[in-house]
MIRO-918247 format. One line per field, with one value per residue (C-alpha): x, y, z; residue in three letters; residue number from 1. Coordinates in Angstrom, 3 decimals, padded with zeros to 6 digits, m for minus. Last residue first. Example, Ala and Ser with C-alpha at 12.3 -4.5 7.8 and 13.67 -1.06 7.14 Angstrom:
BEGIN
c1: c(013.670  012.300) $
c2: c(m001.060  m004.500) $
c3: c(007.140  007.800) $
residuo: c(SER  ALA) $
num: c(2  1) $
***
This chain:
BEGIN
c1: c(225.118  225.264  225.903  222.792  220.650  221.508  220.680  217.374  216.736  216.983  213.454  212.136  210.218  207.554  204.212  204.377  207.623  207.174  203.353  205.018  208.446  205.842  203.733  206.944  208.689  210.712  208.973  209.738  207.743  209.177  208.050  207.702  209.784  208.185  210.562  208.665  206.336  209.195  208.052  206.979  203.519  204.275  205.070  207.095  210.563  212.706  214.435  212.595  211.735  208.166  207.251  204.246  202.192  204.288  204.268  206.593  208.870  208.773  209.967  212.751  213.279  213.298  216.400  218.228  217.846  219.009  218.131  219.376  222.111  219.553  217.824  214.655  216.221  213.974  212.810  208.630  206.150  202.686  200.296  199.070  196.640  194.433  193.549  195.080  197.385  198.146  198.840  201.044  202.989  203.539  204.298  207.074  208.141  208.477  210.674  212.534  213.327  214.178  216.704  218.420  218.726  219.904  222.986  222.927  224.300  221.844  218.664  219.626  217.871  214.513  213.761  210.847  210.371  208.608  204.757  201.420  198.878  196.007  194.642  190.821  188.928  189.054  192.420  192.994  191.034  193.443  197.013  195.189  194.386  198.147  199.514  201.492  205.093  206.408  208.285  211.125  213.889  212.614  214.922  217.639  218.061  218.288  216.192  213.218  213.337  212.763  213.935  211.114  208.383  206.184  204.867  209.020  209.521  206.667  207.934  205.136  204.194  201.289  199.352  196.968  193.368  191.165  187.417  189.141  187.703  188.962  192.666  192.642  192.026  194.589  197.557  197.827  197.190  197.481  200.390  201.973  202.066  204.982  204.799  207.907  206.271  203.956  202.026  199.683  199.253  198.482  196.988  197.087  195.619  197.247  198.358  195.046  195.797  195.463  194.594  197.003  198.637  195.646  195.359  198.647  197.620  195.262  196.641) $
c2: c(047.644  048.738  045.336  044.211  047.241  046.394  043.251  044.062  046.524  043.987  043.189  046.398  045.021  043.292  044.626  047.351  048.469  048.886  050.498  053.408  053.697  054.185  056.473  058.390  057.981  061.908  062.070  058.439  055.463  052.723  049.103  047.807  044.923  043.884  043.965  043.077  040.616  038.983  037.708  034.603  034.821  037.476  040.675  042.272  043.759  046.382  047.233  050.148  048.605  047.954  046.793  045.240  044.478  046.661  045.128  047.413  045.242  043.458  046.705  046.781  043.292  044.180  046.957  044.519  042.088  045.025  047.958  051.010  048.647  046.485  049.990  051.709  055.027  055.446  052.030  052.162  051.077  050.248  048.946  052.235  052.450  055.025  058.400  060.532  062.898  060.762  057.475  059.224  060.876  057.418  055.126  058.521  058.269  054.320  054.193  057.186  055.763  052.446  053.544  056.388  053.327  050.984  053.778  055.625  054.693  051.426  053.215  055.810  058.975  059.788  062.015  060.571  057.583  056.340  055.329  054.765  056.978  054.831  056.291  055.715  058.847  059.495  058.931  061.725  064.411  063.455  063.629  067.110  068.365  067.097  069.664  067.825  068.939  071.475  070.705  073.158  070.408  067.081  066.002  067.860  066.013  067.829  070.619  068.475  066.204  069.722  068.937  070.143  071.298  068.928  067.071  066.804  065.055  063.059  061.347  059.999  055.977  057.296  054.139  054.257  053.413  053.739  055.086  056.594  060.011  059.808  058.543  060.735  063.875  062.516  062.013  065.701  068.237  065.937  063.925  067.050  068.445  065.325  063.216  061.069  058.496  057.516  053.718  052.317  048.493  047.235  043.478  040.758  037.175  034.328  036.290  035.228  031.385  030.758  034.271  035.854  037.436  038.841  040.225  041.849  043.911  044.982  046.455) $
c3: c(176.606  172.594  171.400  173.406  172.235  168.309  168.406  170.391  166.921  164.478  164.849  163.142  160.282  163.227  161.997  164.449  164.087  160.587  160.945  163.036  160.276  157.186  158.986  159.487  162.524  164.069  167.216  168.732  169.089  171.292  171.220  174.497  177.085  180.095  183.020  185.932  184.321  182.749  179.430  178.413  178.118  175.736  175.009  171.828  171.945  172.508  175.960  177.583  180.487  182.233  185.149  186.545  189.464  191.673  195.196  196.945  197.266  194.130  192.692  195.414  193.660  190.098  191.384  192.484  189.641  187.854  186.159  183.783  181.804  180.234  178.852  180.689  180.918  184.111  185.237  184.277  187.181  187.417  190.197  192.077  194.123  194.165  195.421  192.798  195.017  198.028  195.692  192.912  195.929  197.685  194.662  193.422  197.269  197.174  193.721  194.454  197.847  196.979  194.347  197.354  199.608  196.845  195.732  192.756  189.080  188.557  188.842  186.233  187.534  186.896  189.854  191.554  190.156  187.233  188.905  186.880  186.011  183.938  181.283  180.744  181.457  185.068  184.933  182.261  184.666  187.276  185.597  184.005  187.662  188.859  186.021  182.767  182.601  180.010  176.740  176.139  175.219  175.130  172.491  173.926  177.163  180.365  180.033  179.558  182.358  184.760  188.666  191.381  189.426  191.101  187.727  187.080  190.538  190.313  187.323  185.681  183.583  181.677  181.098  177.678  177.153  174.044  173.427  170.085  170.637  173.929  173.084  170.308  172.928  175.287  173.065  171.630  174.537  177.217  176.167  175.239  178.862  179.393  182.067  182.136  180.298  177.777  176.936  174.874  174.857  171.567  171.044  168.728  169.461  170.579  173.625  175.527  175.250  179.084  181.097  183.042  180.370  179.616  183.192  182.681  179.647  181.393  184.098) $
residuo: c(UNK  UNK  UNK  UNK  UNK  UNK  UNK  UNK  UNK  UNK  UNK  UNK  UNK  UNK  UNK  UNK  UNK  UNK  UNK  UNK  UNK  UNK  UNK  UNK  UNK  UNK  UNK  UNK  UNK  UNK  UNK  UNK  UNK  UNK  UNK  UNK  UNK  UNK  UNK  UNK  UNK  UNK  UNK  UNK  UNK  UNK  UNK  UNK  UNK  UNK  UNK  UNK  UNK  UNK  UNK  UNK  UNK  UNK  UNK  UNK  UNK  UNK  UNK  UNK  UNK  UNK  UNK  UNK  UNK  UNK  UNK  UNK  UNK  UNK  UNK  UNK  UNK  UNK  UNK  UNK  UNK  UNK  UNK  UNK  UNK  UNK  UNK  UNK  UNK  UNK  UNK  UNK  UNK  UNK  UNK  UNK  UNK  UNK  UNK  UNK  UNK  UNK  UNK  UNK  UNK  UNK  UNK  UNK  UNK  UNK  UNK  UNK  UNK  UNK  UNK  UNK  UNK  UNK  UNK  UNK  UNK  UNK  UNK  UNK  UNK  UNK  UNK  UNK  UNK  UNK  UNK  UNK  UNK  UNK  UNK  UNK  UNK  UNK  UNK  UNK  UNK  UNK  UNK  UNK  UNK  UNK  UNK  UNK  UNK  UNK  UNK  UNK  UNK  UNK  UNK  UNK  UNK  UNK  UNK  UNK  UNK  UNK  UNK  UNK  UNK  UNK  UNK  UNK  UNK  UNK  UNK  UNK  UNK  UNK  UNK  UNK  UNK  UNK  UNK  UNK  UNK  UNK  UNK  UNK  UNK  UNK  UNK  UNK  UNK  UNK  UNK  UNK  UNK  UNK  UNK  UNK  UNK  UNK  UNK  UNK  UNK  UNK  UNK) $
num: c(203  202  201  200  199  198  197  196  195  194  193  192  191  190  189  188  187  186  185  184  183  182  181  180  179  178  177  176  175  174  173  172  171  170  169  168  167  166  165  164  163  162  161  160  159  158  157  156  155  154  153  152  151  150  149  148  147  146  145  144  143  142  141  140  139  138  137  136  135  134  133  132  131  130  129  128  127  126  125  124  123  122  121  120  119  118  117  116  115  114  113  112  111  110  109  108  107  106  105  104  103  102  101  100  99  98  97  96  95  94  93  92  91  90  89  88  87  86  85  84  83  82  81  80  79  78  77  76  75  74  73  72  71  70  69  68  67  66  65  64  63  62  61  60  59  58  57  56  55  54  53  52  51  50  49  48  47  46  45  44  43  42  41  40  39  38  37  36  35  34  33  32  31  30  29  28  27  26  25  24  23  22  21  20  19  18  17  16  15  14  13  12  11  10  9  8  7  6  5  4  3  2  1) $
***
């Protein structure tokens, strides 16, 4: 959120910023993230998949580099909120937007909105396309997000934001497990800008 209301403002992306984000809703982010994130009086958006949170499908299972990792609990979702990280919505079941049909992608994208709403008692403005890649959404898809009045979106398709970016498909920087100190400030400081050249060959 605000990251959005600096792009809102005239001349705001001058200057540098970080936006933190997470998804799926891994226990992790709790027991690791969320104490730095405290500590370091910062914010962060944890973009959850209802779904896993209810126990009803398991993320981890299903792809080996999340293998074994457990979902965060609705009282840890709510105890984060109250301390700077924003819940925000990633369906229901995290499947690939573009593979199912547009009644079953507008009702993961409503129910997960719905369920985030009832159990956290807020609104939610945030939204994350499962996968994330160019092939993952659509102009379709962007407009069920429009829909249901989603500030923001964001994809998983590498890249900096600016002023020029689609609101509802922002691109991000990821992180992953294995980066050494060396690889984080890399991709930070722009070293890793062959990587959108890579993710257009590749879809």
């Amino acid at each position: 959120d605000e990251l959005v209301a600096l792009l809102n403002k005239q001349n705001s992306t001058r200057d540098r910023y970080a936006s933190i984000t997470f998804d799926d809703g891994y226990a992790d982010n709790y027991t690791y993230a969320f104490p730095i994130l405290k500590a370091s009086n910062a914010s962060a958006t944890i973009f959850v998949c209802t779904g896993f949170i209810n126990q009803e499908i398991d993320i981890a299972a299903k792809y080996q580099t999340y293998h074994g990792l457990a979902a965060l609990t609705w009282e840890q979702i709510h105890e984060m909120a109250g301390c700077g990280v924003t819940p925000a919505a990633h369906t229901h079941s995290h499947f690939k937007l573009t593979s199912i049909p547009l009644t079953t992608v507008d009702e993961e994208i409503s129910k997960s909105k719905d369920i985030l709403e009832y159990m956290l008692h807020r609104s939610i403005t945030g939204f994350a396309y499962p996968f994330g890649g160019t092939g993952s959404f659509d102009s379709t898809t962007i407009d069920v997000i429009r829909k249901y009045n989603f500030r923001y979106a964001c994809s998983a398709i590498w890249g900096r934001v600016s002023d020029k970016s689609n609101i509802l498909a922002l691109p991000r920087i990821r992180i992953d497990p294995l980066d050494s100190m060396s690889d984080f400030m890399a991709k930070l400081t722009g070293r890793w800008e062959f990587i959108p050249h890579l993710q257009r060959l590749r879809f």
